[in-house]
C-alpha positions as CSV (number, residue, x, y, z in Angstrom):
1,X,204.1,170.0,46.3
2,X,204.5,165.9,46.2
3,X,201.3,166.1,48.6
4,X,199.6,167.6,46.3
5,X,199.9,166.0,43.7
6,X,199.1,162.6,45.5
7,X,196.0,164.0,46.8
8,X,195.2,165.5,43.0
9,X,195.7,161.6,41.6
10,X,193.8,159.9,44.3
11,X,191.0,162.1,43.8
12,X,191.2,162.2,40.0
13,X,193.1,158.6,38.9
14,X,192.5,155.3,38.8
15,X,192.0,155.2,42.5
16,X,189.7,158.1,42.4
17,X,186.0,156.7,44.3
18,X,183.5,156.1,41.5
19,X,181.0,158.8,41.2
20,X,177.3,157.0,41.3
21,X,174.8,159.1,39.3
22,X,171.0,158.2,40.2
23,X,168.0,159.6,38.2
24,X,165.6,161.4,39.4
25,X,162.4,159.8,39.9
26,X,158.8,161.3,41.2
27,X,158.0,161.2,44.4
28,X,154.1,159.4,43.7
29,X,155.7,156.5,41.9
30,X,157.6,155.7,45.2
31,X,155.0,155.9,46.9
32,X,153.0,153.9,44.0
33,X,156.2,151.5,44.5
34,X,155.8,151.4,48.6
35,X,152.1,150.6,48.2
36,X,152.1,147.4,45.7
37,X,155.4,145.9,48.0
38,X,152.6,146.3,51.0
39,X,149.8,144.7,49.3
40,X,151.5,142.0,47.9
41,X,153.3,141.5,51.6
42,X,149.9,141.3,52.8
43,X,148.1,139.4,50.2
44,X,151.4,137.1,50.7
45,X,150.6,137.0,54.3
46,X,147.2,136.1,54.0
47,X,147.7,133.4,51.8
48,X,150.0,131.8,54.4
49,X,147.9,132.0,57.1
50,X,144.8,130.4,55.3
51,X,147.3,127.6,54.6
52,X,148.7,127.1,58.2
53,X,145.0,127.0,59.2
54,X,144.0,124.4,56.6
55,X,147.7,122.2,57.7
56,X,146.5,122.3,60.6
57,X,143.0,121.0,60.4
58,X,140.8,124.1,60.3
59,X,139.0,125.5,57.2
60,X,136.9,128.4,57.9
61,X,134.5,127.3,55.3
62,X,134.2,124.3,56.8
63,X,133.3,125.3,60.1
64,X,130.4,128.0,58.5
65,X,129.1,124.7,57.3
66,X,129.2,123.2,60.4
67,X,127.4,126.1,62.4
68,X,124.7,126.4,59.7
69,X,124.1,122.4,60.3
70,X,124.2,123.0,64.2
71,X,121.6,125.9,64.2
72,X,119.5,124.2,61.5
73,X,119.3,121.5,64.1
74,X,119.1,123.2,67.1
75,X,115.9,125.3,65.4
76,X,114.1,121.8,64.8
77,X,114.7,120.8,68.1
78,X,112.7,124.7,69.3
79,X,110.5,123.3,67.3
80,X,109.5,119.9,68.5
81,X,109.8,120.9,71.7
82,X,106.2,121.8,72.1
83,X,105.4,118.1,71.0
84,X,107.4,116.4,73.0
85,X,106.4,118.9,76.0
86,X,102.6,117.5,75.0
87,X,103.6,114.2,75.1
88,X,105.5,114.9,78.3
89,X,102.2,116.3,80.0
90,X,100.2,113.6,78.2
91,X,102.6,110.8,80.3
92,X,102.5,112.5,82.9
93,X,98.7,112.5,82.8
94,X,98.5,108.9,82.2
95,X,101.1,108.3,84.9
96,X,98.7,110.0,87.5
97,X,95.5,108.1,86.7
98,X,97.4,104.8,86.6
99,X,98.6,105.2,90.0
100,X,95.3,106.9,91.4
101,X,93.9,103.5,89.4
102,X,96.3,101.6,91.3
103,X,95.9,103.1,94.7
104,X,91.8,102.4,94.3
105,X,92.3,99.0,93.6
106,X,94.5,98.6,96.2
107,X,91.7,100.1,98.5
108,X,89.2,97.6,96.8
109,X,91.5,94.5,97.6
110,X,92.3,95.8,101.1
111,X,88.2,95.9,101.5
112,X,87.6,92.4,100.2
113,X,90.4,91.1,102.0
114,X,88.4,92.5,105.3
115,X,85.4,91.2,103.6
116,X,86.5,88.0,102.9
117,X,87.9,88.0,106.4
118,X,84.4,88.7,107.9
119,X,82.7,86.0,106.0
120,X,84.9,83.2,107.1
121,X,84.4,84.5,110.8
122,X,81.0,84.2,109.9
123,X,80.6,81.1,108.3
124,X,83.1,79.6,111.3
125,X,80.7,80.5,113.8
126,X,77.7,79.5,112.1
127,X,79.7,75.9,111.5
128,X,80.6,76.0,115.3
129,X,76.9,76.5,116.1
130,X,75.3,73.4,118.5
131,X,72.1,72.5,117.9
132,X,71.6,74.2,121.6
133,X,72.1,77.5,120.4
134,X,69.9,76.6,117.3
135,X,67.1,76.0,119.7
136,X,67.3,78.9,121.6
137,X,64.8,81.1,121.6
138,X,66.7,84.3,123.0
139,X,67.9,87.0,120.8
140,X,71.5,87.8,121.1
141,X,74.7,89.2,120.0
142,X,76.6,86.7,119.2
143,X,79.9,88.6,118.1
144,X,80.4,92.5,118.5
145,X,84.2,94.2,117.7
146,X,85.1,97.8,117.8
147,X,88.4,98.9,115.9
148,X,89.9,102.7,115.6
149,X,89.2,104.0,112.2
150,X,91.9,106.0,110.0
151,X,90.7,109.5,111.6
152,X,90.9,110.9,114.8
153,X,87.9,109.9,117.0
154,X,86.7,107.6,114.3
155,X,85.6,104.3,115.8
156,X,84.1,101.1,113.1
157,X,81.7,98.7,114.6
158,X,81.1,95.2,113.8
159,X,77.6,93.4,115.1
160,X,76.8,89.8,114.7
161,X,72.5,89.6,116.1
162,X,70.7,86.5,115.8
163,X,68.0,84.5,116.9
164,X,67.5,80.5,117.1
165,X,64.6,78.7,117.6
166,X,62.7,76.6,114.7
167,X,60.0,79.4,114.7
168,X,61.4,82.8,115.5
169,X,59.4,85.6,114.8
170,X,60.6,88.4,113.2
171,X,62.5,91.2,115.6
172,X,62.4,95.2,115.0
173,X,64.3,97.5,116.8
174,X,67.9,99.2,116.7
175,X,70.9,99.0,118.4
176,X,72.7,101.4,120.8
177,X,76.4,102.3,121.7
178,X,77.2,103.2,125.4
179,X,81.0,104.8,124.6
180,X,83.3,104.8,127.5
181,X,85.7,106.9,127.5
182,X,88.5,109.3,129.3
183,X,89.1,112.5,128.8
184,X,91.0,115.3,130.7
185,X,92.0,112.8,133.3
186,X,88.3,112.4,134.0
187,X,85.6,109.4,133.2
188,X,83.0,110.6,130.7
189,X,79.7,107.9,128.9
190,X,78.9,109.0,125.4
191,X,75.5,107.5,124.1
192,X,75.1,106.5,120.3
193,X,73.1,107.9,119.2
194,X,71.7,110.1,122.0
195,X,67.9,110.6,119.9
196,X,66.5,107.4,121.0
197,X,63.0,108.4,119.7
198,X,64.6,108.4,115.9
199,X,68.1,106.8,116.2
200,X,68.9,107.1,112.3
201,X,68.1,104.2,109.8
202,X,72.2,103.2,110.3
203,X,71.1,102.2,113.6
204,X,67.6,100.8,113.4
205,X,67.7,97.1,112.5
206,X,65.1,94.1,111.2
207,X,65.7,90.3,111.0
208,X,64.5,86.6,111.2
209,X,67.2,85.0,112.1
210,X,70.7,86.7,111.8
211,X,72.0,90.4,111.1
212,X,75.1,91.7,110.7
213,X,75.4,95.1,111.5
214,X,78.2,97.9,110.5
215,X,79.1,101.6,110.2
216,X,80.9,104.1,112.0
217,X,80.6,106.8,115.1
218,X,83.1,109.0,116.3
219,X,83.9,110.4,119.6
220,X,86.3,113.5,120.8
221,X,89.3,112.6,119.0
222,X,91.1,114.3,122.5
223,X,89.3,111.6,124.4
224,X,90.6,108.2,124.8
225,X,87.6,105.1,124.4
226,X,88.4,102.6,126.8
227,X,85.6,100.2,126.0
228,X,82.0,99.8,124.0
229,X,78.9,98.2,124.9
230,X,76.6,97.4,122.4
231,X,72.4,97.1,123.0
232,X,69.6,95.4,121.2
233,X,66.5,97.9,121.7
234,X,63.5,96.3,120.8
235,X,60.6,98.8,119.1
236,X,58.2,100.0,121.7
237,X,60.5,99.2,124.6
238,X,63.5,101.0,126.7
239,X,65.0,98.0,128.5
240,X,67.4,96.4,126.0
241,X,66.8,92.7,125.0
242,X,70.9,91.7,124.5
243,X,73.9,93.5,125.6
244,X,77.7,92.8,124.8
245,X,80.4,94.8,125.7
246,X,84.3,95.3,123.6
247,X,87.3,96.4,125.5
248,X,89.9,98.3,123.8
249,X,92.3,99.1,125.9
């Protein structure tokens, strides 16, 4: 009996648990509830991330602005490129005239170097000339060189033809090249040029009293030339009035 009345007063007295009474509210306004919390939270969250980035140094804005710039730059320099591709060909062009310019001239010097070279031979002979040799009568070679050429089997030729005397009379004939050579292991003469009736109007000459004579011929560029002789033909005859020979190796 005592029991139950001390479980009647504990439920029921002072001591009794306090009874809670919530209202009943709708289910959509929960939900309305739920929804706001979430977009605030993620407006919330949004606003903290722009600030990070822009404590830290990065502002999206910013960096749009940037990219425009960039692209606005990198379509003016598409578009120059043409120009400067132009100017580029135009250099270019310019470049390789120059140095074709330059390589001429080069080729011109080396020639009047040679010339120039020649002349003082020339002159240095004539200087070196006795009154002996003035007053001979002969005609002669007085200086004959052979030197290999810059292609294969091409030979120049150098003649020096004068005649002394204090009235010579005027000489008319040409000049002819006996080529000796090897090839094969074997001896072989080539004759320059080998139409002695017309020999070509490189090899016909006409003086008074000197003429230099030079050109090229060319032999097999398999065979090797050993050595040159050079004739003075007179017109009309076959037996050569001068002969002088060049050794080249």
């Amino acid at each position: 009996m005592r029991k139950a009345l001390r479980r009647i007063r504990r439920r029921f007295g002072i001591a009794a648990p306090r009874l809670a009474v919530n209202p009943h509210v709708p289910w959509y306004w929960r939900a309305l509830r739920i929804v706001a919390v979430l977009s605030v939270s993620g407006v919330l969250a949004l606003w903290m991330y722009d600030a990070g980035r822009r404590f830290a140094g990065f502002d999206a804005s910013e960096v749009q602005d940037e990219l425009a710039m960039l692209r606005k730059r990198v379509a003016e320099f598409e578009a120059d490129v043409p120009r400067l591709r132009a100017v580029a060909d135009s250099s270019d062009a310019r470049l390789k005239i120059e140095q074709a310019a330059e390589r001429d001239l080069a080729r011109q010097v080396k020639q009047l170097e040679a010339d120039n070279a020649r002349l003082k031979e020339d002159i240095a002979y004539f200087e070196n000339l006795s009154a002996r040799d003035q007053a001979d009568e002969r005609v002669r070679i007085a200086r004959f060189k052979v030197e290999p050429g810059a292609l294969p089997g091409e030979y120049h030729f150098r003649v020096l033809v004068m005649q002394g005397g204090s009235r010579p009379r005027g000489f008319d004939g040409r000049l002819q090249f006996i080529v000796n050579l090897q090839r094969d292991g074997k001896d072989a003469i080539l004759v320059i040029p080998d139409e002695l009736p017309d020999p070509g109007a490189a090899y016909q000459i006409r003086f008074t009293r000197f003429y230099r004579a030079e050109g090229v011929f060319r032999a097999d560029p398999a065979a090797k030339v050993r050595s040159v002789q050079v004739r003075l033909l007179e017109k009309g005859t076959e037996q050569p009035r001068a002969t002088e020979s060049f050794t080249l190796s």
